[in-house]
C-alpha positions in Angstrom: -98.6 -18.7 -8.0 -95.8 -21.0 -10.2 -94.2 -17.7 -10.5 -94.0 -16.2 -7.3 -92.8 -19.8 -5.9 -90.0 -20.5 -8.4 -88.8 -16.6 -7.8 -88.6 -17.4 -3.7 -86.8 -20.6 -4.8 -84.6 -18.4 -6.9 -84.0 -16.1 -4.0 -83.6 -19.0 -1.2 -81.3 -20.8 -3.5 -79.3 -17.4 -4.3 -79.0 -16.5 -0.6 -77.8 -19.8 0.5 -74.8 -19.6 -2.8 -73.9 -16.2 -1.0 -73.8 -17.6 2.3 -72.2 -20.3 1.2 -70.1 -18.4 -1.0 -69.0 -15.5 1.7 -68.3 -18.6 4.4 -65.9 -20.3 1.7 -64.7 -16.4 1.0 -63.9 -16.3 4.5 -62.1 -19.7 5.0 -60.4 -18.9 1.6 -58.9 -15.6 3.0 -57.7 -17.2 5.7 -56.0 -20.0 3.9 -54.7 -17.5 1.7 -53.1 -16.1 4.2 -51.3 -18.3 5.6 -50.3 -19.3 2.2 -48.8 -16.0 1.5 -46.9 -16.2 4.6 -45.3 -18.8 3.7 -44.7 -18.3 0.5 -43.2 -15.2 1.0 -40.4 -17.2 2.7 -40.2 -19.5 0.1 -39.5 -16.7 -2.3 -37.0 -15.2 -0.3 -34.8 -18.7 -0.1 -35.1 -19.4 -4.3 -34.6 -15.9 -4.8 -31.3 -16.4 -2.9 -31.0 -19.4 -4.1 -30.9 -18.6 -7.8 -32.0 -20.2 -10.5 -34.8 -19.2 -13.5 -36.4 -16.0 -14.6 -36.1 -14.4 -11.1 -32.8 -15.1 -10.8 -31.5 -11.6 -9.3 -28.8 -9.5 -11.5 -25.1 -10.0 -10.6 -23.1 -7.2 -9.4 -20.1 -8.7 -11.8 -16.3 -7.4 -11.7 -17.1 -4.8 -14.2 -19.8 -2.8 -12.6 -17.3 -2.4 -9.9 -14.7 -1.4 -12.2 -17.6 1.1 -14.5 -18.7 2.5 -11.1 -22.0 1.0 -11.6 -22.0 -1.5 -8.5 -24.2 0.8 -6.2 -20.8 1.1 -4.2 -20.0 4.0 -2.2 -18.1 7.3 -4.0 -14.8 7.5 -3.0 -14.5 11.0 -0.7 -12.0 12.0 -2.5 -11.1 12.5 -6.5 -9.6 9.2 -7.0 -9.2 8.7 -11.5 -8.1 5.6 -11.3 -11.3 4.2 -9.9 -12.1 1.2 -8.0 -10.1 -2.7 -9.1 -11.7 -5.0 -10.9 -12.7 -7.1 -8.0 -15.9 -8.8 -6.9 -17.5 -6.8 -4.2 -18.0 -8.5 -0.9 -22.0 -9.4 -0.4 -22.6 -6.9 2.1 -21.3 -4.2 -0.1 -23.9 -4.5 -2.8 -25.3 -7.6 -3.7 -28.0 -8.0 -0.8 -30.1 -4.7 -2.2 -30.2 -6.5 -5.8 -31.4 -9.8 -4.0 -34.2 -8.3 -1.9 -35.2 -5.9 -4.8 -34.7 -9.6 -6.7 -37.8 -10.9 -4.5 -39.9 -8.0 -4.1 -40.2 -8.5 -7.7 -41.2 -11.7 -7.4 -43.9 -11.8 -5.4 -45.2 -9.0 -6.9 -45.5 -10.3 -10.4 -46.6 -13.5 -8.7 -50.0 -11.9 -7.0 -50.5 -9.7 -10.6 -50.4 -12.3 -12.5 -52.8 -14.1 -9.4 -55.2 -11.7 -10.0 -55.1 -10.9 -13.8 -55.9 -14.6 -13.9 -58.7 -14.9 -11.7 -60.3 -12.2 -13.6 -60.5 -14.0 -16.7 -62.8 -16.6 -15.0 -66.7 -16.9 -15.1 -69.3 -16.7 -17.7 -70.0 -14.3 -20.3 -73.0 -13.6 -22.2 -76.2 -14.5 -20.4 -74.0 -16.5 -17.4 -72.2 -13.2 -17.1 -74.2 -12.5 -13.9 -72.9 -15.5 -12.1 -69.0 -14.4 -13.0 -69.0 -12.6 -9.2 -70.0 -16.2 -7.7 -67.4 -17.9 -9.9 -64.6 -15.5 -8.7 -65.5 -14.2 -5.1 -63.8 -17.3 -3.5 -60.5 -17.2 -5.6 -60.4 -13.3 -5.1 -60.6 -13.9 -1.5 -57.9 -16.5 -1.4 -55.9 -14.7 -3.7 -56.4 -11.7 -1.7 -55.9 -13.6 1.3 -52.4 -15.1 -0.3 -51.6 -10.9 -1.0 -52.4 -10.2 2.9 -50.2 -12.8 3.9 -47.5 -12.1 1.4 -46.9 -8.7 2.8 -47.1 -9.5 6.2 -44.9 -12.4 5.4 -42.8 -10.3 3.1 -42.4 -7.8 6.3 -41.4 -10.0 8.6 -38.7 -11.3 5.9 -37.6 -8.0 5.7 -37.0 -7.4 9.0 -35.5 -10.6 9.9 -33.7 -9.4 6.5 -32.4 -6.3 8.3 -31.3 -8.0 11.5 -29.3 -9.8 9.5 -27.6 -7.3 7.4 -26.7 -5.3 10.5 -25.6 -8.1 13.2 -23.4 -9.1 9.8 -22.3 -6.1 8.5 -21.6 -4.9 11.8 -19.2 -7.9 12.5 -17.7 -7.6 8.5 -17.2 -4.2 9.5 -15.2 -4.8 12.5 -13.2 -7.5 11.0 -12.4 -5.1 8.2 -11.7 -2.6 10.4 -9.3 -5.1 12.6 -7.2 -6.1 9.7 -6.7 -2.6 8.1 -5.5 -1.5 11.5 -3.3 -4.0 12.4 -2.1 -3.8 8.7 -1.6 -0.4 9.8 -0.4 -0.6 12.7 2.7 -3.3 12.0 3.2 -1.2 9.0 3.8 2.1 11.5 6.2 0.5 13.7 8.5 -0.9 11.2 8.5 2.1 9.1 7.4 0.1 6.3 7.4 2.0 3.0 8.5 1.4 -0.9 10.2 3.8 -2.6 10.6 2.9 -6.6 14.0 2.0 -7.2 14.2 2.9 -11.2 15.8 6.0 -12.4 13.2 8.8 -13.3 10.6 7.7 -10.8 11.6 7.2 -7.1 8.4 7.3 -5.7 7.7 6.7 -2.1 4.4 4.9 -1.5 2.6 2.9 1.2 0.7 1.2 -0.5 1.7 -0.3 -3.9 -0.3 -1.9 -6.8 -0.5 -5.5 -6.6 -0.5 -7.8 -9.8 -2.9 -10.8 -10.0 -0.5 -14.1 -11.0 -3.7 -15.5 -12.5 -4.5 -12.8 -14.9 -2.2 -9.6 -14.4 -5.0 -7.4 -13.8 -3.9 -4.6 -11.0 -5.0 -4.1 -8.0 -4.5 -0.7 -6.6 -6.0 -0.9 -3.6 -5.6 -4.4 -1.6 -6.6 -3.3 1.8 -9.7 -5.0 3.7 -12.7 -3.1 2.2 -16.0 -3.6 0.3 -14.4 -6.1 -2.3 -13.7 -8.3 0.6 -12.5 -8.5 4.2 -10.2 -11.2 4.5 -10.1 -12.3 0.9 -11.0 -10.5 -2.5 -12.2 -12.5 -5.7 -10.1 -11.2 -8.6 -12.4 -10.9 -11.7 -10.4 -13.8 -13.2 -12.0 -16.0 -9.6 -8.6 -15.9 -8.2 -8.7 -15.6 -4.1 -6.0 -12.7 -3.4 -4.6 -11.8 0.1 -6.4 -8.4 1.8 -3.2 -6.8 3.6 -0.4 -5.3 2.5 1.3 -7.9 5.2 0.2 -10.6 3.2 -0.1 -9.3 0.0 3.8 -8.5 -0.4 4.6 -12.4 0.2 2.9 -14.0 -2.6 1.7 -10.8 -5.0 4.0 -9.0 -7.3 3.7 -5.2 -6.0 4.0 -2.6 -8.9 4.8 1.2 -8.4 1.4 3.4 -8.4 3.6 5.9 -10.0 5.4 3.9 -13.1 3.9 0.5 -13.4 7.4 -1.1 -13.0 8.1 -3.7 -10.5 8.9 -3.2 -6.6 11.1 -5.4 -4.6 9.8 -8.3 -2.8 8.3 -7.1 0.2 8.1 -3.6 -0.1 6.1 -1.8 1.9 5.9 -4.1 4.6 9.7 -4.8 5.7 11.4 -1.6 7.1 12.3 0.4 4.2 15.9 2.4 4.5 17.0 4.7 1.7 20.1 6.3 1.9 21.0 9.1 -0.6 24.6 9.4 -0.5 25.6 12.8 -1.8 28.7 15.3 -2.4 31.4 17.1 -5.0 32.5 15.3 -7.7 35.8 13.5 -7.2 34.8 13.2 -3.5 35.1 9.7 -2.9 30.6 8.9 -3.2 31.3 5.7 -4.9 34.2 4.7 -3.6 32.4 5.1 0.2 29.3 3.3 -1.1 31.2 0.3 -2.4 34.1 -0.1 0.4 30.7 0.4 3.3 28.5 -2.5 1.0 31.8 -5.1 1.8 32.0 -4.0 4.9 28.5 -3.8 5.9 28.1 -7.0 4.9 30.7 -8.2 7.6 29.6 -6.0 10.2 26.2 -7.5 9.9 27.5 -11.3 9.9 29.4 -10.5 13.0 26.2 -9.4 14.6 24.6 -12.5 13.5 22.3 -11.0 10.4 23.0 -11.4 6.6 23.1 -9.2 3.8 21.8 -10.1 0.1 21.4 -8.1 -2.6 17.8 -8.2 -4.3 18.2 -7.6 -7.9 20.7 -8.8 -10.5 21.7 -4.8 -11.1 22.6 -4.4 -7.5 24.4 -7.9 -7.1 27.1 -6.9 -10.3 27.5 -3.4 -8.3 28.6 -5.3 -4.9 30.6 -8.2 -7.0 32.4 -5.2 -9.0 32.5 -3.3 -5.5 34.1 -6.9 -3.4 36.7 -6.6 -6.4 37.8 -3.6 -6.5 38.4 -3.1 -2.4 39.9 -6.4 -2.1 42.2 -5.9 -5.2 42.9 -2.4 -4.6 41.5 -1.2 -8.2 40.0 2.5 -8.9 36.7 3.1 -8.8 35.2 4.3 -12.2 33.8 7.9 -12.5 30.0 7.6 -11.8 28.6 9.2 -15.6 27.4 12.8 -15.5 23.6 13.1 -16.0 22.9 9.9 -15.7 20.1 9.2 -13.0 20.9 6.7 -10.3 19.1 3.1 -9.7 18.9 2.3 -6.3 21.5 -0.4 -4.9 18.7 -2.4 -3.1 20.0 -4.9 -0.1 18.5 -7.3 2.3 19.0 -7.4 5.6 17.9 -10.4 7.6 18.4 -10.7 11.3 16.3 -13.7 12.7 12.2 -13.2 11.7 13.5 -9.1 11.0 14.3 -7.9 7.5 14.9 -4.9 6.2 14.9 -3.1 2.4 18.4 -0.7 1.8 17.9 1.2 -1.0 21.7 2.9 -1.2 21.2 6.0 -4.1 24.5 7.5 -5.4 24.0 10.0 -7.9 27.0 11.6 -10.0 28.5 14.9 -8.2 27.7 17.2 -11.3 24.1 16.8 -9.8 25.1 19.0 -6.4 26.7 21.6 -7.9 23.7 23.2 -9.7 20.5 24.1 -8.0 19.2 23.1 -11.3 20.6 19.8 -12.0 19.3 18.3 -9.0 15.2 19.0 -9.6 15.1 14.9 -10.6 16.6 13.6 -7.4 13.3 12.7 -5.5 15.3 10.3 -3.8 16.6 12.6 -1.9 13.3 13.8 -0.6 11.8 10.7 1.0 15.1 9.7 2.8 14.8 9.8 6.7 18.4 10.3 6.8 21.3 11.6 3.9 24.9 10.7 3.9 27.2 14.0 3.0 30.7 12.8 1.8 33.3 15.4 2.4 36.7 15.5 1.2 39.0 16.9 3.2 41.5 17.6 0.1 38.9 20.0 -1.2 39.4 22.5 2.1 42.0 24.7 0.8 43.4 24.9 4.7 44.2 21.2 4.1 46.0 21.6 0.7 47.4 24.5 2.6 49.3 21.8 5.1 50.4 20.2 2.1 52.2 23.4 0.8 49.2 24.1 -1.8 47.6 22.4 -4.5 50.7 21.0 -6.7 52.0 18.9 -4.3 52.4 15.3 -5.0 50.4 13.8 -2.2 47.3 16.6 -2.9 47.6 15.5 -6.4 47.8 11.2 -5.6 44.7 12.5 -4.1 42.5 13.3 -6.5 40.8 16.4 -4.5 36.9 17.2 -5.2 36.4 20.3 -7.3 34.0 21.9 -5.2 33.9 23.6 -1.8 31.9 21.2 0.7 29.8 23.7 1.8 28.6 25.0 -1.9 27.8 21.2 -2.2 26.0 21.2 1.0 23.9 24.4 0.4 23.3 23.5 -3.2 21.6 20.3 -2.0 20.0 21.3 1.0 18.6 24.3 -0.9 17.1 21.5 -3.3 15.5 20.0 -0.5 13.6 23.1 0.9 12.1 24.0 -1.8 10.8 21.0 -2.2 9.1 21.8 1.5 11.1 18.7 3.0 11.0 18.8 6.5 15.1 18.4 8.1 13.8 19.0 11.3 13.2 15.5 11.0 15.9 14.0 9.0 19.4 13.4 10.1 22.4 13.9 8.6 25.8 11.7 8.3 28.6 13.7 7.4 31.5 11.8 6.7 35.2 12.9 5.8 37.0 10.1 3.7 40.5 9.4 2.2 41.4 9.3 5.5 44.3 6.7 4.9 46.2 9.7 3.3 46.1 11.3 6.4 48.2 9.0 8.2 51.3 10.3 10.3 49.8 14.0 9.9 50.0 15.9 13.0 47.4 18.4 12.3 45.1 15.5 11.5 45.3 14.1 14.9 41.8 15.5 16.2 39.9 14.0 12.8 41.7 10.4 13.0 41.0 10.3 16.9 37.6 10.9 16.0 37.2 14.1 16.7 35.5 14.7 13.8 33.8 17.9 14.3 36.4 20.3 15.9 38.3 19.2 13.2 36.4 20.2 10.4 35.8 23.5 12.2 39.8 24.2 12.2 39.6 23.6 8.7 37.7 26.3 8.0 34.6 24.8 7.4 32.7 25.9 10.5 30.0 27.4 8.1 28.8 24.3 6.7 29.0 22.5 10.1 26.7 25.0 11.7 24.3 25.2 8.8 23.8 21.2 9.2 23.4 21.6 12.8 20.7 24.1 12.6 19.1 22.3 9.9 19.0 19.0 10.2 17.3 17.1 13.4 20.7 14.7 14.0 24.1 15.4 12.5 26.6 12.8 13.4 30.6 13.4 12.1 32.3 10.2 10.6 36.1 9.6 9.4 36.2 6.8 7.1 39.1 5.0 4.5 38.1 3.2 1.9 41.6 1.5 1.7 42.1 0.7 5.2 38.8 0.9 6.5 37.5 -2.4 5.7 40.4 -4.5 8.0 39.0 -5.9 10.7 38.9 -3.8 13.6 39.5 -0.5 11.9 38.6 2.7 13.5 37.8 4.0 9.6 35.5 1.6 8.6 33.0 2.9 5.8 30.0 0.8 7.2 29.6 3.1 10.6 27.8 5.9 8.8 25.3 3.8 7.4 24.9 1.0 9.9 24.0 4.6 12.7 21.2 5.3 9.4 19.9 2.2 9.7 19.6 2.2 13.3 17.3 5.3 13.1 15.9 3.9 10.4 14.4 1.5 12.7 16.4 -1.6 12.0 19.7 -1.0 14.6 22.7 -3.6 14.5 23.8 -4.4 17.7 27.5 -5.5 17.4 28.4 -6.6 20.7 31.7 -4.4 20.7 32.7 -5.8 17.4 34.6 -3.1 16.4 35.7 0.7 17.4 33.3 3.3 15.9 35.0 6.5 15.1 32.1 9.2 15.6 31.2 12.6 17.1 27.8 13.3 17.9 26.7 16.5 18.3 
């Protein structure tokens, strides 16, 4: 009967270890739970927080700069890739920091369970192992339950998140970039590389770090930041070209070399000047600096020369027109820098980029395939002598006499120069529908006291021209150009106050279509024909 009795014992006392095992299972699970709730919050904050062995990867400078950020593919073949920048959070980051603590808690419940299971007995207590691990395997489950319900709520609270954010980081960005824009637009704000060889017209430039030189090629409001990027060096940069051309060096995306101070975000004029050589180009271009320069103090703005290069031009130019020296040849073959000025009228400013190439360059369709200044200019300046119309030498008595000689007549017909040029700029596919066109006849001080140059003195610029027998090229500029306006201008006389010759008008109406107009207040008379 001792047998029997111990054996019901056994039984009793091994039901009442389940029961009380299965209970404690049961209040174990549920504990575990809540445990795993939590805990999958407290993951997600460390994780975020840093720190240790689950410390989530970096999306550094350099994966943005391999292409290994997880960052969007540009749309569109772009070589140069993406700057050496950190991204902005919402760009990448957050996918490495929720992989980060998914991580986590996963190796956190493995290594849970691979731990329980190495408790209990072996041998002859192996039998009693399940008692020994039934209540941590239920709150360890338990903590696993809880951890993903946890871990799903996180993630959605997660994704909430992300979107309210991202949605607002998006509409900043897009705010900034289109006011950027915008301004941008309605200044006619562009850069167009002022060294020989290059002359490339850009909107938006590559910006130097000051900390570390690295480039930025693309400053805009975007994934490596909104309102400020993180250079790789930790500097803060500016996001807009607006604010980026104030305190950042901006660098030609063609060349590398450096832009002028606020390129691409002042109004940017360029003015070819072009024509025969011996025509008077330079000459115009230095007598219209002087006397732009006094045109525009009148009106209450100020001009200043932005480079050392262009300041040397105007102090050689001030000297020769107020001393009444010769202007030297301008060198064959030799590609033009641009004479870069400042104009300043209140909180407005302005970039002139004045290019005056030598006239060997407009007498060959071939010489002229470098001039890509001439391309990106909203509006050209044609110099015409009037001593190269053979009518005019014709007045004179022909081409020996003294005055026709004094002046110093271009060698080539206008119009060859004209076609010749404009030729270059249609194969190039430039559009003159939209360009305009100042045509300006010079050395008109020799034409004092001339009857037959009554009509072009009085400003009637245009009929004269066509008497002279260059009706051809008059018409061809009319029908190509969107604007042609006719000049007379002296280089001699011209810069006297209240000349009806002065060199400036040509350029000042440029600038005014340009976007930046001069309003003089009736300063001076303005000898013009428009068409």
């Amino acid at each position: 009967m001792q047998n029997p009795v111990v054996a019901l014992l056994l039984l009793g006392a091994g039901l009442c270890a389940l029961g009380v095992v299965f209970y404690a299972s049961l209040i174990a699970l549920w504990l575990g739970s809540m445990a795993g709730v939590v805990g999958s919050f407290v993951i997600a904050c460390t994780t975020l927080a840093g720190g240790g062995r689950w410390r989530p990867a970096l999306v550094m400078p350099e994966h943005v700069e391999a292409g290994t950020a997880g960052l969007p593919r540009f749309r569109r073949n772009r070589p140069r890739g993406r700057d050496r920048a950190w991204p902005g959070y919402l760009a990448s980051q957050w996918r490495y920091d929720l992989l980060a603590a998914w991580h986590r808690g996963r190796g956190i419940i493995v290594a849970g369970y691979r731990r329980i299971r190495g408790w209990g007995g072996y041998g002859e207590w192996a039998a009693l192992r399940f008692l020994v691990q039934a209540v941590p395997f239920a709150g360890w489950s338990g903590v696993l339950v809880g951890t993903l319900a946890g871990g799903l709520l996180v993630t959605v609270v997660a994704a909430a998140v992300l979107v309210v954010a991202g949605i607002g980081w998006a509409a900043v960005i897009a705010l900034l970039r289109g006011c950027d824009g915008m301004v941008r637009r309605i200044r006619r704000a562009d850069a167009v590389c002022p060294h020989p060889e290059c002359y490339y017209k850009q909107r938006l430039p590559d910006y130097r770090c000051p900390n570390c030189a690295t480039v930025h090629r693309d400053i805009r409001p975007g994934l490596l930041g909104a309102v400020w990027r993180r250079c790789g060096c930790d500097t803060r940069l500016p996001t807009t070209v607006l604010r980026a051309a104030r305190k950042l060096t901006a660098l030609c995306e063609r060349c590398g070399q450096p832009l002028h101070t606020g390129a691409a975000a002042l109004t940017g004029i360029s003015m070819p000047v072009f024509g025969a050589v011996s025509a008077g180009k330079t000459r115009l271009v230095h007598a219209g600096m002087v006397k732009l320069r006094d045109e525009l103090a009148a009106a209450g703005a100020e001009l200043e020369f932005d480079d050392e290069p262009s300041r040397q031009v105007f102090a050689e130019a001030t000297r020769l027109v107020s001393g009444g020296g010769e202007t030297a040849k301008t060198p064959a073959g030799r590609l033009p820098a641009a004479i870069t000025a400042r104009v300043r009228r209140g909180r407005r400013q302005a970039l002139l980029s004045l290019f005056d190439a030598a006239g060997e360059f407009f007498v060959d369709r071939q010489e002229n395939t470098e001039l890509e200044f001439l391309d990106h200019a909203r509006g050209l300046v044609f110099v015409v002598d009037p001593f190269s119309a053979r009518w005019v030498r014709d007045q004179f008595g022909g081409a020996g006499d003294a005055r026709v000689v004094a002046a110093n007549p271009a060698t080539r017909d206008p119009d060859d120069v004209y076609q010749v040029t404009v030729r270059r700029l249609k194969d190039y596919r430039v559009d003159l529908g939209r360009r305009a066109l100042a045509v300006v006849v010079v050395k008109a001080d020799l034409l004092q006291d001339l009857d037959w140059a009554g009509p072009l003195l009085s400003g009637r610029v245009r009929e004269w021209l066509t008497t002279a027998g260059l009706e051809n090229m008059v018409l061809s500029a009319e029908r190509d150009f969107a604007e042609v306006r006719f000049f007379v201008a002296s280089s001699l006389t011209g810069t006297r106050p209240g000349s009806a010759l002065s060199p400036a008008e040509p350029f000042l109406w440029l600038m005014g279509r340009g976007g930046f107009p001069v309003s003089r207040g009736g300063s001076g008379r303005t000898v013009k024909e428009p068409v």
